[in-house]
SEPAVEX-494296 format. One record per residue (C-alpha): x, y, z; residue in three letters. Coordinates in nm, 2 decimals. Layout:
N
{{X; Y; Z}; 'ALA'}
...
***
This chain:
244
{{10.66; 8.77; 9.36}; 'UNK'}
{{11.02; 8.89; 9.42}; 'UNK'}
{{11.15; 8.94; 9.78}; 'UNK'}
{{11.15; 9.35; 9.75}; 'UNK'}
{{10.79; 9.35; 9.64}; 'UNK'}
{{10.73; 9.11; 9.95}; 'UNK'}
{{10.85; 9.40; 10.13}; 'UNK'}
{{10.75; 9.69; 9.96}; 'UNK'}
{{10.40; 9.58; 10.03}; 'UNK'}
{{10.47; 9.50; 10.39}; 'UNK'}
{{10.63; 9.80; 10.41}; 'UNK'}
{{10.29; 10.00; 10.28}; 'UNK'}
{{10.05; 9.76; 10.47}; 'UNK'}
{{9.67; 9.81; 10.41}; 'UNK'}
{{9.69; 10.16; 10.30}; 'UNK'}
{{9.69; 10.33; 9.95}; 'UNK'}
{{9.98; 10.51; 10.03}; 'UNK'}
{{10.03; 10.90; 9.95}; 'UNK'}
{{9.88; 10.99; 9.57}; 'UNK'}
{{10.09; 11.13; 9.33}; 'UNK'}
{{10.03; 11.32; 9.01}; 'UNK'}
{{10.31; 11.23; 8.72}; 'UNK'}
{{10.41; 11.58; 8.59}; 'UNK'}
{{10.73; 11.42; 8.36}; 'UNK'}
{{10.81; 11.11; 8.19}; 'UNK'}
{{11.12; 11.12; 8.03}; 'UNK'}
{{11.24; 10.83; 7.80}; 'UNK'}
{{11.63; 10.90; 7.73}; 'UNK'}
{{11.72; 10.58; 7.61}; 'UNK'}
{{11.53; 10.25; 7.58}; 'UNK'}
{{11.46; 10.06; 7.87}; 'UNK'}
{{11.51; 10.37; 8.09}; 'UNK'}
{{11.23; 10.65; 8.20}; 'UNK'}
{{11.31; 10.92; 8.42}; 'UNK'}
{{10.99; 10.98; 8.60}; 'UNK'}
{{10.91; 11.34; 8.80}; 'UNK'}
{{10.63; 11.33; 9.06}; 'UNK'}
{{10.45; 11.56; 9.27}; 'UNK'}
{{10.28; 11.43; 9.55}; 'UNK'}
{{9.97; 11.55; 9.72}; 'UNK'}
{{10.14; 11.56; 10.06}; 'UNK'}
{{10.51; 11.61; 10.09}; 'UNK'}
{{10.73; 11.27; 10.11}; 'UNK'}
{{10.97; 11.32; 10.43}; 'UNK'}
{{11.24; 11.13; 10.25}; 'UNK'}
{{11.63; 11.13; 10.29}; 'UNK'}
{{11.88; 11.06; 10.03}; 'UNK'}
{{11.98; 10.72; 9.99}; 'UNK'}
{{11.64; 10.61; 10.10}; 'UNK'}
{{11.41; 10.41; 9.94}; 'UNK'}
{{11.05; 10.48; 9.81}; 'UNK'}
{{10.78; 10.16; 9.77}; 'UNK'}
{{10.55; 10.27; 9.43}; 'UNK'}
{{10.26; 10.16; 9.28}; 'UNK'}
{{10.06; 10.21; 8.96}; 'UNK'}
{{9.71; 10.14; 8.98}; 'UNK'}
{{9.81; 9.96; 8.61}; 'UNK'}
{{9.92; 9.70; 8.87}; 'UNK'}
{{9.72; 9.71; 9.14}; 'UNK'}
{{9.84; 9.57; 9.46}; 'UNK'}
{{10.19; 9.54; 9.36}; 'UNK'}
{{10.48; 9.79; 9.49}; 'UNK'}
{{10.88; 9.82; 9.42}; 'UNK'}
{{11.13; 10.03; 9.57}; 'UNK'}
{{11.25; 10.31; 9.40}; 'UNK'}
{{11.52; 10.52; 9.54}; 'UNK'}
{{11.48; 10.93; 9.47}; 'UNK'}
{{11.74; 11.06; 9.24}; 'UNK'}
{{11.72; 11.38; 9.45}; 'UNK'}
{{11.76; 11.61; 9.78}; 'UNK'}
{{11.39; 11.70; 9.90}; 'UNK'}
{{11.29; 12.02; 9.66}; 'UNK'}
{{11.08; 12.31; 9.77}; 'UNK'}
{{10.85; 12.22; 9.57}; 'UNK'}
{{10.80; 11.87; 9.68}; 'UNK'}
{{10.91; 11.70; 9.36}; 'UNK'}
{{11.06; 11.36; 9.35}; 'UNK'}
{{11.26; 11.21; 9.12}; 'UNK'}
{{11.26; 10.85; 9.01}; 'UNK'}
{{11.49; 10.64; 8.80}; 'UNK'}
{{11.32; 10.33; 8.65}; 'UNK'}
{{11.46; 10.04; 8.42}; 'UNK'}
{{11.23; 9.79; 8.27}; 'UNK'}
{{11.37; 9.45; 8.33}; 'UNK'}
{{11.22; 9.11; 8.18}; 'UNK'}
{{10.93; 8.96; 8.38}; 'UNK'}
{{10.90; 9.33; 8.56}; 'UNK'}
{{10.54; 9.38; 8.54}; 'UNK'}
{{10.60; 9.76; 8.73}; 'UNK'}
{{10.90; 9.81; 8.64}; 'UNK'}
{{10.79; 9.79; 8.26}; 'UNK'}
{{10.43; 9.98; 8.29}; 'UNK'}
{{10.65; 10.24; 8.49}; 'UNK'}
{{10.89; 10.29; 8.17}; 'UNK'}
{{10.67; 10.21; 7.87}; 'UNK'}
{{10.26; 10.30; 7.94}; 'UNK'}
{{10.30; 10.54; 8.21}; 'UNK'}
{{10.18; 10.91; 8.13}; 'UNK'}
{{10.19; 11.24; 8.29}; 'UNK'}
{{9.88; 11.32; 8.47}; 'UNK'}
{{9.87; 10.98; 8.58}; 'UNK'}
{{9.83; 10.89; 8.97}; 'UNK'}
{{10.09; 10.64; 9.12}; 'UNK'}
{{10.13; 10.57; 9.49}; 'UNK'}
{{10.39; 10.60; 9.74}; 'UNK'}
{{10.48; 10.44; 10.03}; 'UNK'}
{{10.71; 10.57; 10.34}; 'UNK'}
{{11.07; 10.56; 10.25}; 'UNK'}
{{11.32; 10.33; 10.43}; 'UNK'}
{{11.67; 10.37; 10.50}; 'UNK'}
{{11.91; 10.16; 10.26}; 'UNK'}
{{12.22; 10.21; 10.45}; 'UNK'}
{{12.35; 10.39; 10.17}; 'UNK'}
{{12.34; 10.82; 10.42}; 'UNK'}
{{12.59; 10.99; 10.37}; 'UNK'}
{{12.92; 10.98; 10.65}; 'UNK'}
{{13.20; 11.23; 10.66}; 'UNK'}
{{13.52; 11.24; 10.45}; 'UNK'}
{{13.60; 11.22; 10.08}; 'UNK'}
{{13.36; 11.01; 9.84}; 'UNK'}
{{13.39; 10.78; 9.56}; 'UNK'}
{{13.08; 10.64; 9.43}; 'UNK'}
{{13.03; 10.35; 9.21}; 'UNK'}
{{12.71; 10.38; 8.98}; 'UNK'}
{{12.56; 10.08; 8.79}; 'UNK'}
{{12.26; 10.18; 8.53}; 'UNK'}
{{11.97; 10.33; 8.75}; 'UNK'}
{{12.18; 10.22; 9.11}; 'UNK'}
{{12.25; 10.58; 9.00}; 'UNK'}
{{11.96; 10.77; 9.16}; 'UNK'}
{{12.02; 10.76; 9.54}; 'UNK'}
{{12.43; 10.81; 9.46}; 'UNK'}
{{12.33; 11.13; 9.30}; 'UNK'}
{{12.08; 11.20; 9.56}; 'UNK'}
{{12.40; 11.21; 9.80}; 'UNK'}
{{12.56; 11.48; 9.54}; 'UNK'}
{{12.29; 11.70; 9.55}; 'UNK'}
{{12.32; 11.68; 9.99}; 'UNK'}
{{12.67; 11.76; 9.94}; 'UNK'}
{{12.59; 12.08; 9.72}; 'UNK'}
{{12.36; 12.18; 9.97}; 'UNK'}
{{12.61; 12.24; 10.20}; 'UNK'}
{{12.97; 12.23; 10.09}; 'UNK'}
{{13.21; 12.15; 10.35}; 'UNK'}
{{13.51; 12.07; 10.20}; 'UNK'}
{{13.53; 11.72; 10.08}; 'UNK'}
{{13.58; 11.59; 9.75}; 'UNK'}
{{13.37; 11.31; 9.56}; 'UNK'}
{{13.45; 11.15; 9.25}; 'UNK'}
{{13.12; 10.97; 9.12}; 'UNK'}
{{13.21; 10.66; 8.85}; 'UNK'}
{{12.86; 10.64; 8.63}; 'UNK'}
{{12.85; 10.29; 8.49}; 'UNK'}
{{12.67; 10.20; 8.14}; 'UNK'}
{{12.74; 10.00; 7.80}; 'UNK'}
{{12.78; 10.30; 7.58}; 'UNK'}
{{12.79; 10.64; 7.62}; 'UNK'}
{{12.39; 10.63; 7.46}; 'UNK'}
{{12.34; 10.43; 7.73}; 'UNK'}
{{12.46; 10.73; 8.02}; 'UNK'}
{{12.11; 10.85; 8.04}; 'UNK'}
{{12.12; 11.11; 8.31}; 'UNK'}
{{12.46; 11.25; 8.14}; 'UNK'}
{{12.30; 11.68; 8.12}; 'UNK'}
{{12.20; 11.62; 8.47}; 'UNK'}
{{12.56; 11.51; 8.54}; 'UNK'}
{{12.69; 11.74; 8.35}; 'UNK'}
{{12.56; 12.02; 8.49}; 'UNK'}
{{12.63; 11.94; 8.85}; 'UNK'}
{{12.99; 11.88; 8.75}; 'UNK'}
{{13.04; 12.22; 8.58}; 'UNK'}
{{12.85; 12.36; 8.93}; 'UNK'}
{{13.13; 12.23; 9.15}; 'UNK'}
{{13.43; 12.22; 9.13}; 'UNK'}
{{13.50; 11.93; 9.37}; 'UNK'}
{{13.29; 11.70; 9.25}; 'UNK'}
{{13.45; 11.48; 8.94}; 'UNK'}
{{13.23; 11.25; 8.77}; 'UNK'}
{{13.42; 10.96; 8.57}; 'UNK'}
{{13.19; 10.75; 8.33}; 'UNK'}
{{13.27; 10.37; 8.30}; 'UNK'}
{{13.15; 10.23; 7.96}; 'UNK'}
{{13.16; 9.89; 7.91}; 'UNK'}
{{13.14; 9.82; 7.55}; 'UNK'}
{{13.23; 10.13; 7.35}; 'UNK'}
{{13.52; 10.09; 7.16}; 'UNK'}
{{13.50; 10.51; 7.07}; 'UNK'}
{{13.53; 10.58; 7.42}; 'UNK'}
{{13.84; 10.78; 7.55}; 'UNK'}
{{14.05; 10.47; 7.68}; 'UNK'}
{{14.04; 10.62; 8.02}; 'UNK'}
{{13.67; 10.56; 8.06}; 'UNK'}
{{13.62; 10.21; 7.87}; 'UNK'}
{{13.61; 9.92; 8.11}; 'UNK'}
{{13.32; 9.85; 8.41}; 'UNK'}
{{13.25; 10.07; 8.65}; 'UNK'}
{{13.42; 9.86; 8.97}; 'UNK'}
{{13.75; 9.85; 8.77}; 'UNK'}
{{13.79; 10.24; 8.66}; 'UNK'}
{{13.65; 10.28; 9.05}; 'UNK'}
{{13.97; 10.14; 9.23}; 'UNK'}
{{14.18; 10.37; 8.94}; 'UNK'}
{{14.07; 10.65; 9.19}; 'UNK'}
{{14.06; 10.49; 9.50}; 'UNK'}
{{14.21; 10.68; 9.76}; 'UNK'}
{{14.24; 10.47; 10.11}; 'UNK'}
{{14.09; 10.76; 10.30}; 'UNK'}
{{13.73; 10.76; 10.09}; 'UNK'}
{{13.43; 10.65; 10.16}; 'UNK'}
{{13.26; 10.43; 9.90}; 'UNK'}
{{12.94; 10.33; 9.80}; 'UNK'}
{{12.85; 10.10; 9.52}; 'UNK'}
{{12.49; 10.07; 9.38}; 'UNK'}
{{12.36; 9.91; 9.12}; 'UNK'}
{{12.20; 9.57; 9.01}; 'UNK'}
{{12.26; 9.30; 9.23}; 'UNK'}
{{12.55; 9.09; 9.06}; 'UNK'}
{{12.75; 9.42; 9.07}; 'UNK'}
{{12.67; 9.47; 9.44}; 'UNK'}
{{12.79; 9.11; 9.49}; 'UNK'}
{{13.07; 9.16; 9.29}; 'UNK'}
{{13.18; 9.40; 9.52}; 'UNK'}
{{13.10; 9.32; 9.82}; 'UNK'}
{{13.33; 9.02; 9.77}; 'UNK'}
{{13.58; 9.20; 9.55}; 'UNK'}
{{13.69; 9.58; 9.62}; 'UNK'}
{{13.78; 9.43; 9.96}; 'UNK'}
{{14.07; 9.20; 9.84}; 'UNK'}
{{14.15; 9.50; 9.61}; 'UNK'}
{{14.20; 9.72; 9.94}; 'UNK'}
{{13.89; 9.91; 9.98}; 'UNK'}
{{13.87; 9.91; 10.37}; 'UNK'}
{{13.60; 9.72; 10.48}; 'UNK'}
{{13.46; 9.95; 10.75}; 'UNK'}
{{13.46; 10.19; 10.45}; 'UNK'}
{{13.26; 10.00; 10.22}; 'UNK'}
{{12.91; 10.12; 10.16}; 'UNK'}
{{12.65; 9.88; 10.01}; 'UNK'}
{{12.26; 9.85; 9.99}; 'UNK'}
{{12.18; 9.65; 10.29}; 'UNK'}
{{12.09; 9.33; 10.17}; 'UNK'}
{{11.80; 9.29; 10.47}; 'UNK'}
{{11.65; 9.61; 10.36}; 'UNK'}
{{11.42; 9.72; 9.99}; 'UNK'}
***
C-alpha cells in the first residue's frame, strides 16, 4: 500500500466517513473520469484541499482526491481521477463506477497549495489540475484585481480533458488567461507545444505567485528546477510533500 493511502486511511480512522451519492460520471478521454458527487452532509472543504475517498468496490482502501471546485450551494463536489497501473481505486473510480453509486469521504486536509495575494501563474499536469482550478473558481468569487495565467499540461490537445470547463471560465473573465502546454502534438500552434514547466517560465513574471501540481516527477522537477530558472523561492508553491 502506497504512502498517501497510509494516510488517507489514517486520516479517516475507524469511521465510514460522510456517504455520498454519484450523480455524474464523465469519461472525456481514456484514463480520465470526471466524477460529480453529492454528499449527504455538506463537506466543509477549501480549495487546494484534499479529500480521502473510498468505494465500497475497494473496501477499506482510501486516496486523496483534491475538488476541482469552490464549495457550491448545492453541496456538489467535483473530483478529477486518472487511472494509473496497479491503482486498484484509482481504476474502479474511472472505469466501473456508476451514478447512483455511494462512495465515501473523509475530512479534507490542507495541501499547502491556499491561495496568497498577488498575481498567479499556475502550472497544471494532467488531473494536478483540480485544486489549481479550484483556486480559479475562489478568485471569480470575488475579483480583486489580480491576474492569473493558468498553463494546463497534457500530450495532445484530446488529452486536455477539462478544456469547455476552461473555456468557459476564460471567456467569463477577462483576467484570467489559460495557456495549454501539449507535449506531443505536432498540430499544435507552436506557442503551446512543449511541457507545461517550460511554456510556464515563458510567462513568468518575478512578482507571481506560482503553484505547480501534478504527478510527482513533475512536482520534483520543479521543485528542483523553476528555482535555478528564477522563480523565487519564497514564491514557489508545491503540494507539501509531508501531507496527502
Amino acid at each position: 500500500m502506497s504512502a498517501a493511502g497510509d494516510s488517507a486511511e489514517a486520516a479517516v480512522g475507524t469511521g465510514d466517513g460522510v456517504p455520498a451519492r454519484v450523480i455524474g460520471h464523465d469519461r472525456p478521454c481514456a484514463g480520465i473520469a470526471i466524477l460529480t458527487l453529492r454528499p449527504w452532509a455538506r463537506l466543509p472543504h477549501h480549495p487546494g484541499q484534499a479529500v480521502p475517498v473510498q468505494t465500497p468496490r475497494c473496501p477499506g482502501r482510501w486516496r486523496w482526491y483534491s475538488p476541482a471546485n469552490l464549495p457550491r450551494p448545492d453541496g456538489t463536489v467535483e473530483l478529477h481521477v486518472r487511472a494509473v497501473a496497479a491503482g486498484t481505486v484509482s481504476g474502479s473510480l474511472v472505469h466501473d463506477v456508476r451514478p447512483g453509486e455511494l462512495l465515501h469521504l473523509g475530512p479534507p486536509r490542507d495541501t499547502g497549495l491556499h491561495l496568497r495575494d498577488g498575481d498567479l501563474l499556475l502550472v497544471a499536469g494532467g488531473t494536478g489540475l483540480a485544486p489549481l482550478r479550484a483556486l480559479v473558481e475562489q478568485v471569480a468569487a470575488a475579483p480583486d484585481g489580480r491576474r492569473v495565467t493558468l498553463v494546463v499540461g497534457a500530450r495532445t490537445f484530446a488529452e486536455l480533458y477539462d478544456a469547455i470547463a476552461l473555456d468557459k471560465l476564460q471567456r467569463a473573465h477577462g483576467w484570467l488567461t489559460i495557456v495549454p502546454a501539449l507535449s506531443h502534438d505536432s498540430h499544435a500552434d507552436p506557442a503551446e507545444q512543449g511541457d507545461a514547466l517550460t511554456l510556464a517560465l515563458r510567462h513568468h513574471q518575478p512578482h507571481q505567485q506560482v503553484y505547480v501540481c501534478g504527478p510527482p516527477a513533475m512536482v520534483d522537477i520543479a521543485r528542483c528546477w523553476l528555482p535555478l530558472a528564477g522563480v523565487p523561492e519564497d514564491r514557489l508553491h508545491l503540494p507539501d510533500p509531508a501531507g496527502p
